[in-house]
C-alpha positions in Angstrom: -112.4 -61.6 -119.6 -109.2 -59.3 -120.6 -107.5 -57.1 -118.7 -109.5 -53.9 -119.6 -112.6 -54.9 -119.3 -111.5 -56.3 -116.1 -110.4 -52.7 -114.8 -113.5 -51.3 -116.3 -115.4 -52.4 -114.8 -113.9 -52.7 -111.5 -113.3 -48.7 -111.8 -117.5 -48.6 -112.8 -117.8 -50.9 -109.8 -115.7 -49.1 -107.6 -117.4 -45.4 -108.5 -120.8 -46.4 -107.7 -120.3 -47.8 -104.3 -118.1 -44.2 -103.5 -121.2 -42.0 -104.8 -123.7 -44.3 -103.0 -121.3 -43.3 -99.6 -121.1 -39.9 -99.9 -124.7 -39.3 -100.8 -125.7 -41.3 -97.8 -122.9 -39.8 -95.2 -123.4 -36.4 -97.0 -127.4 -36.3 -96.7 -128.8 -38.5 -94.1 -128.3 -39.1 -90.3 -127.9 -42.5 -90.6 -124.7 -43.2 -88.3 -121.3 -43.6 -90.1 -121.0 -47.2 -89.9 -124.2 -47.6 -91.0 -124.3 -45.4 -93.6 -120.9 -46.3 -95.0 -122.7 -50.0 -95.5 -125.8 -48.9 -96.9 -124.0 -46.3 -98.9 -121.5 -48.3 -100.1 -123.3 -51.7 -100.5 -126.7 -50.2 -102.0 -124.6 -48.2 -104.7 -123.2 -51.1 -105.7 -126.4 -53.7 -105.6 -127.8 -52.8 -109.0 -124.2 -54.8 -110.5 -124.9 -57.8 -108.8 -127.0 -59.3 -111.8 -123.6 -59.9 -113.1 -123.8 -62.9 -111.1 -127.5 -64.3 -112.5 -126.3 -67.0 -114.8 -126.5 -65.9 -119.0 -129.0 -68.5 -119.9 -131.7 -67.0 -117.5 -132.5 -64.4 -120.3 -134.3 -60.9 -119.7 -135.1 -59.6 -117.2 -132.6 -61.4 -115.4 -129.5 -59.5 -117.5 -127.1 -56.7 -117.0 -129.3 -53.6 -116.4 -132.0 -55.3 -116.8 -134.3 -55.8 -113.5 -132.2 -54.7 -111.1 -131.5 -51.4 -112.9 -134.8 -50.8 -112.7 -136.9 -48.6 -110.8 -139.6 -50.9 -109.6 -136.9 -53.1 -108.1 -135.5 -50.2 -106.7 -138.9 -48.6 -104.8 -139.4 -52.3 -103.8 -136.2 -52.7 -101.9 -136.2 -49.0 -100.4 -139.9 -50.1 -99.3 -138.4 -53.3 -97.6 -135.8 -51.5 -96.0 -138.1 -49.2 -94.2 -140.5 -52.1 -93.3 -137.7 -54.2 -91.8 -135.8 -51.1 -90.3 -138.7 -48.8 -89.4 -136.6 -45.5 -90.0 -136.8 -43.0 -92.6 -133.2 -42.4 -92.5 -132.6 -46.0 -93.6 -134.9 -45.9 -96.4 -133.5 -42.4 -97.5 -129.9 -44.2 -97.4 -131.0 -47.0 -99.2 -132.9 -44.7 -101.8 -129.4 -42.8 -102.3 -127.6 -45.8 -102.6 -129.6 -47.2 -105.5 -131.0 -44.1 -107.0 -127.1 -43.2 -107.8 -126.6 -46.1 -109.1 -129.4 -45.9 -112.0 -128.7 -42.4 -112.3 -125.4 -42.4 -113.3 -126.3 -45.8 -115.6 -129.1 -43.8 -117.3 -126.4 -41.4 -118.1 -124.4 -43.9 -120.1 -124.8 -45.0 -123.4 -126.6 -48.2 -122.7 -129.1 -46.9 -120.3 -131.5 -48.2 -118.0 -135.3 -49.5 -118.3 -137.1 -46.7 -116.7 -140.3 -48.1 -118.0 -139.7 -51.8 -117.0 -140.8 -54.1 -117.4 -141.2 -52.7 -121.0 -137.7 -53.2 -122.7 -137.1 -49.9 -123.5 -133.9 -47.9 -122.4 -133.2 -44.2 -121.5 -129.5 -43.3 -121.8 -128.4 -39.9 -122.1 -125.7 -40.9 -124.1 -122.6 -39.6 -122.1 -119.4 -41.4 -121.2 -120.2 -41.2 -117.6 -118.1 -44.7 -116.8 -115.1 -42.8 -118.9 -112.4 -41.5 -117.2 -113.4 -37.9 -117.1 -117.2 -39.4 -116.3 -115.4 -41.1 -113.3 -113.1 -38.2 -112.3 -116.5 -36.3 -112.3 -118.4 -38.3 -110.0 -115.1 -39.1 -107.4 -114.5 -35.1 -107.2 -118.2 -34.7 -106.6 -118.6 -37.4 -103.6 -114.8 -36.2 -102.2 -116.6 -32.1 -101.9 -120.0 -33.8 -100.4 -118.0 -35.9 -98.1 -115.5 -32.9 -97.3 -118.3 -30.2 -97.0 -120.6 -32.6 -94.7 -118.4 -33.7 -92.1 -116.4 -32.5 -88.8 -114.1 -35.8 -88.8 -111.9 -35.4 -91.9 -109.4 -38.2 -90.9 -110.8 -39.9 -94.0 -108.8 -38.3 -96.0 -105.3 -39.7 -94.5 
């Protein structure tokens, strides 16, 4: 993999665990080490079918079954069954929800209709670098306007 592509999608990485966070600090009470973990790791989640292998084939591809909104009720349905607590399923909802937001945004989309193969993208360059500046200033002013303790910003 070269060196852009590398940063790209670290950046894209990157942006969609920060959102996940400050949609979960900024609009739940989960507690903040708890929330930075579900924010953080559950607006990050959808990208790990990076790691299913490329012979596996669909559904098991980049934004393919993972990106999709039956995978994510199912897993905000498991997290309130194993935590019992709205909050945590609210979090987890954030996290995830961002994520195919934001991808739905993009040119290539996401399968809002899975498991049909069909994609809705909005077109935008939201993984760009204005797209990204966009969505960093947004969670920085939800994370700023929510919170007492601004020592995160040091």
């Amino acid at each position: 993999m070269d060196l852009g592509r590398l940063l790209f999608l670290s950046v894209a990485f990157v942006t969609h665990a920060v959102v996940g966070y400050a949609l979960v600090r900024g609009f739940t009470g989960v507690d903040q080490r708890t929330g930075a973990w579900l924010g953080l790791g559950f607006g990050f989640a959808p990208d790990a079918d990076f790691l299913f292998p490329a012979d596996w084939g669909w559904p098991f591809v980049h934004r393919g079954i993972t990106h999709a909104p039956l995978f994510a009720l199912a897993v905000v349905g498991g997290a309130y069954a194993v935590s019992r607590r709205r909050s945590v399923a609210l979090a987890v909802a954030l996290g995830l929800g961002s994520h195919l937001v934001i991808d739905s945004l993009s040119t290539l989309g996401v399968p809002w209709l899975f498991p049909l193969r069909l994609s809705w993208n909005a077109g935008l360059d939201v993984h760009g670098p204005i797209g990204t500046v966009l969505l960093w200033t947004l969670s920085i002013g939800i994370l700023a306007s929510r919170t007492d303790d601004v020592s995160w910003i040091a």
